[in-house]
C-alpha positions as CSV (number, residue, x, y, z in Angstrom):
1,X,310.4,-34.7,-57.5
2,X,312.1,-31.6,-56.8
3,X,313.2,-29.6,-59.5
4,X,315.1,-25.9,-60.6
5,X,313.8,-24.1,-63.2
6,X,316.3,-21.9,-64.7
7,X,316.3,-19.4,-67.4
8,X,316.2,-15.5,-68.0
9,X,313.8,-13.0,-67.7
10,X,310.5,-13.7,-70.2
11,X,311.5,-17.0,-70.9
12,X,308.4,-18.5,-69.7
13,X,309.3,-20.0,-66.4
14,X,306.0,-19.2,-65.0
15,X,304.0,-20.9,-67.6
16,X,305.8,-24.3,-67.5
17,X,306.2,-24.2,-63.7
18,X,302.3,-23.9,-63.9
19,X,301.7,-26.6,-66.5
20,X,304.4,-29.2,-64.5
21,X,303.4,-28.7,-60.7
22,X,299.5,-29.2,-62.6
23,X,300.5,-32.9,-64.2
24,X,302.7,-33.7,-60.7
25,X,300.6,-32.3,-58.4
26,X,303.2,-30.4,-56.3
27,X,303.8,-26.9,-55.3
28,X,305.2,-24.4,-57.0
29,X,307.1,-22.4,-55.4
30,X,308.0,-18.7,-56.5
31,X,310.9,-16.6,-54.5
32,X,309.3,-13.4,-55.4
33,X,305.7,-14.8,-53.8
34,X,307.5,-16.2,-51.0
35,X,309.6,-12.9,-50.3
36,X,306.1,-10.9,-50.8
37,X,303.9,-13.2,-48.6
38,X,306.7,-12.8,-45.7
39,X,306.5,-9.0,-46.1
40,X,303.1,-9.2,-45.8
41,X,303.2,-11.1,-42.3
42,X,304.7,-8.3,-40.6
43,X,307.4,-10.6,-38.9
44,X,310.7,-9.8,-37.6
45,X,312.1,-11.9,-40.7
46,X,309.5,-9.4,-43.0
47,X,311.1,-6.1,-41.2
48,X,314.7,-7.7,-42.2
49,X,313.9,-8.4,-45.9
50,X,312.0,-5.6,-46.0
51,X,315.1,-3.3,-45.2
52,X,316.9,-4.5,-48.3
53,X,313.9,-4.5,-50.6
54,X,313.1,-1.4,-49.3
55,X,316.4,0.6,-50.5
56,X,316.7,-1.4,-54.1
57,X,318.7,-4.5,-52.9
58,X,318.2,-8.1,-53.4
59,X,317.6,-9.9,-49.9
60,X,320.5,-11.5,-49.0
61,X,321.0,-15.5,-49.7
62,X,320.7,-16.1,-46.2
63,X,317.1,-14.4,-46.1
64,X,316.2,-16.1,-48.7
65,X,317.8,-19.8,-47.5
66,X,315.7,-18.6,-44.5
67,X,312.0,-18.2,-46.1
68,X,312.8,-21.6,-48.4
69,X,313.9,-23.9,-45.8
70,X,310.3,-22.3,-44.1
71,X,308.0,-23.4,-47.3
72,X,310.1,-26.7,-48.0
73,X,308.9,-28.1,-44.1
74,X,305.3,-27.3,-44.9
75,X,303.8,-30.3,-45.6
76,X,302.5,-29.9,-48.9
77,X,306.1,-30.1,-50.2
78,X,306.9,-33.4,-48.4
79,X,306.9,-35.3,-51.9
80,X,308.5,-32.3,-53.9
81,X,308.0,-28.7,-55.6
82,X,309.2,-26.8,-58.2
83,X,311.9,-24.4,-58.0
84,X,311.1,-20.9,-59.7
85,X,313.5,-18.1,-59.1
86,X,315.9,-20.1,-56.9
87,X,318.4,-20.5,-56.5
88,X,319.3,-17.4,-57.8
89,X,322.9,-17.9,-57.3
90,X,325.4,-20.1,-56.3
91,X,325.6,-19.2,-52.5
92,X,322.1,-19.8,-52.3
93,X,322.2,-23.2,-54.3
94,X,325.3,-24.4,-52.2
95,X,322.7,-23.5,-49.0
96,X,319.8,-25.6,-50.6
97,X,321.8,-28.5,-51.3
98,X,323.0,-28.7,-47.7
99,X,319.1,-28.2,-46.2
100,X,318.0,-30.9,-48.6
101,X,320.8,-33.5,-47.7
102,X,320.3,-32.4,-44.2
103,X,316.2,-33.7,-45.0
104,X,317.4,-36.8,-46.5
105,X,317.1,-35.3,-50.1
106,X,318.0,-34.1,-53.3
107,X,317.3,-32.0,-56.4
108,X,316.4,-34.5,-59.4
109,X,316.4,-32.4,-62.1
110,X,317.0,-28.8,-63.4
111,X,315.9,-27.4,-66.1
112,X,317.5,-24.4,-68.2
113,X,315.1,-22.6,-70.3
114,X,317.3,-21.4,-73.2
115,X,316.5,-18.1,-75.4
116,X,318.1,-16.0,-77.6
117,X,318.3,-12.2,-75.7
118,X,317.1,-10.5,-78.9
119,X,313.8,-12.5,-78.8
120,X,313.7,-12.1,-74.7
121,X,313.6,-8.4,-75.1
122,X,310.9,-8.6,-78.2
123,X,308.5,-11.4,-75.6
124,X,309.0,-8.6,-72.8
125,X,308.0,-5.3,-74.3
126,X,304.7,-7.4,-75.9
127,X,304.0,-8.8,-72.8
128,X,303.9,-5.3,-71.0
129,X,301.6,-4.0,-73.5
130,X,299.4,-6.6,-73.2
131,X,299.4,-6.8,-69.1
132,X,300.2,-2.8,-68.8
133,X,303.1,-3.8,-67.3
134,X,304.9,-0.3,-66.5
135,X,308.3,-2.7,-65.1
136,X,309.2,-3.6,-68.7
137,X,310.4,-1.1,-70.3
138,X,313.7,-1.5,-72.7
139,X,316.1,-0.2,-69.9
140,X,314.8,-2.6,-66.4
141,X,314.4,-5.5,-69.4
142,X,318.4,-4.9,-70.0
143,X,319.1,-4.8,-66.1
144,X,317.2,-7.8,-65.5
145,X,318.8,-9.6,-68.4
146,X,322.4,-8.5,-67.2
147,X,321.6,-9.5,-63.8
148,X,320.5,-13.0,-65.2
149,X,323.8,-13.1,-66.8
150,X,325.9,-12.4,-63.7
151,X,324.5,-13.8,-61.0
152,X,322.2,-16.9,-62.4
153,X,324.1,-18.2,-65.4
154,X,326.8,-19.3,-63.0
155,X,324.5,-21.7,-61.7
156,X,324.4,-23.5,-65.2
157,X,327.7,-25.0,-64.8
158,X,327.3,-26.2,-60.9
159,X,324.2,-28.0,-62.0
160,X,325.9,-29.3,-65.1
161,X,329.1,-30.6,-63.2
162,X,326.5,-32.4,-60.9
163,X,324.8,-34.3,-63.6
164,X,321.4,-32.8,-63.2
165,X,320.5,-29.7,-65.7
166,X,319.1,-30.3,-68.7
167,X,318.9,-27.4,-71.4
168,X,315.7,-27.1,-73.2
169,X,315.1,-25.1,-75.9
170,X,313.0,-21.9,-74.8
171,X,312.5,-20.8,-78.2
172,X,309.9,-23.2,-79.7
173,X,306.1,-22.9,-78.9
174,X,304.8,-23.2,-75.5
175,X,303.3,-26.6,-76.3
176,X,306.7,-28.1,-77.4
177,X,308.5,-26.9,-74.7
178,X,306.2,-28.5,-72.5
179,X,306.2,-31.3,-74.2
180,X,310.2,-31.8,-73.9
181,X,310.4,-31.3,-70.4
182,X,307.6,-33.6,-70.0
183,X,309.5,-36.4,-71.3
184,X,312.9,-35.2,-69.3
185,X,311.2,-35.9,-66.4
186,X,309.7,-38.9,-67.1
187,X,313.2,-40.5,-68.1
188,X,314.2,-38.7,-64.3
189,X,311.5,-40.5,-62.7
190,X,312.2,-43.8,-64.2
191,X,316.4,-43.2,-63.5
192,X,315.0,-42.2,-59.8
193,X,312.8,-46.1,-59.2
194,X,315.7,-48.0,-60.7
């Protein structure tokens, strides 16, 4: 299966990405480890990203598109992978539909962690405490959050329109959330062998 996680800033992406690609037994595949393990590789592609990352800028969707089409031909991702932190907008979604029809494939499912701002904000500033996170503070949790707003939330009606996103309720315990997207793509798997 391949699937999009979607959902702002502190929502808990991370944690259910790591309990879903555990039960399914495919990658997971983060932008910001895949940006940071090309930067590391000192490549041509590395120098180019670097450049943007380098003077505050998000790399452009075609960098990006570049680095995922990479990672989706290794062959650990041949029966699927989870999506976390792409696509980030709809450019770059657009681009990962094409690759994947080009490959013979689509996205089953995406999933939109949904959460109230106020407790976003409240989930952040703990979690930097606890980590010593010195990137949360109030002011980058705002930017992030508006940047969420602008550029990502788009994608929430593109998915929508194509019959694949499926809100889930970010709010309730890490268990229940779970245990909801669980069944969402269970009912996926069984729509996907009919």
């Amino acid at each position: 299966m391949r699937i999009v996680f979607i959902g702002p800033p502190g929502a808990g992406k991370g944690t259910q990405c790591k309990r879903l690609t555990e039960r399914l037994s495919i990658p997971h595949l983060s932008t910001g480890d895949m940006l940071r393990a090309t930067l590391e590789q000192q490549s041509a592609l590395g120098r180019q990203i670097a450049s943007f990352i380098n003077h505050g800028m998000l790399a452009p969707d075609y960098l990006v598109m570049r680095i995922a089409k990479k990672r989706l031909l290794e062959s650990d991702c041949k029966n699927g992978c989870l999506f976390d932190g792409f696509p980030r907008t709809i450019p770059q979604a657009q681009l990962l539909d094409e690759f994947l029809q080009s490959l013979g494939t689509q996205l089953d499912l995406v999933i939109n962690l949904k959460c109230q701002q106020e407790e976003l904000v409240k989930r952040m500033l703990k979690r930097a405490m606890i980590e010593f996170r010195a990137d949360d503070t109030a002011e980058t949790i705002a930017s992030r959050l508006k940047v969420f707003r602008t550029m990502t939330e788009p994608l929430l009606e593109y998915y929508r329109h194509r019959g694949v996103l499926c809100d889930v309720d970010g709010m309730q315990t890490p268990d229940e959330v779970f245990e909801q997207i669980r069944e969402m793509v269970s009912v996926r798997k069984h729509k996907r062998a009919e």
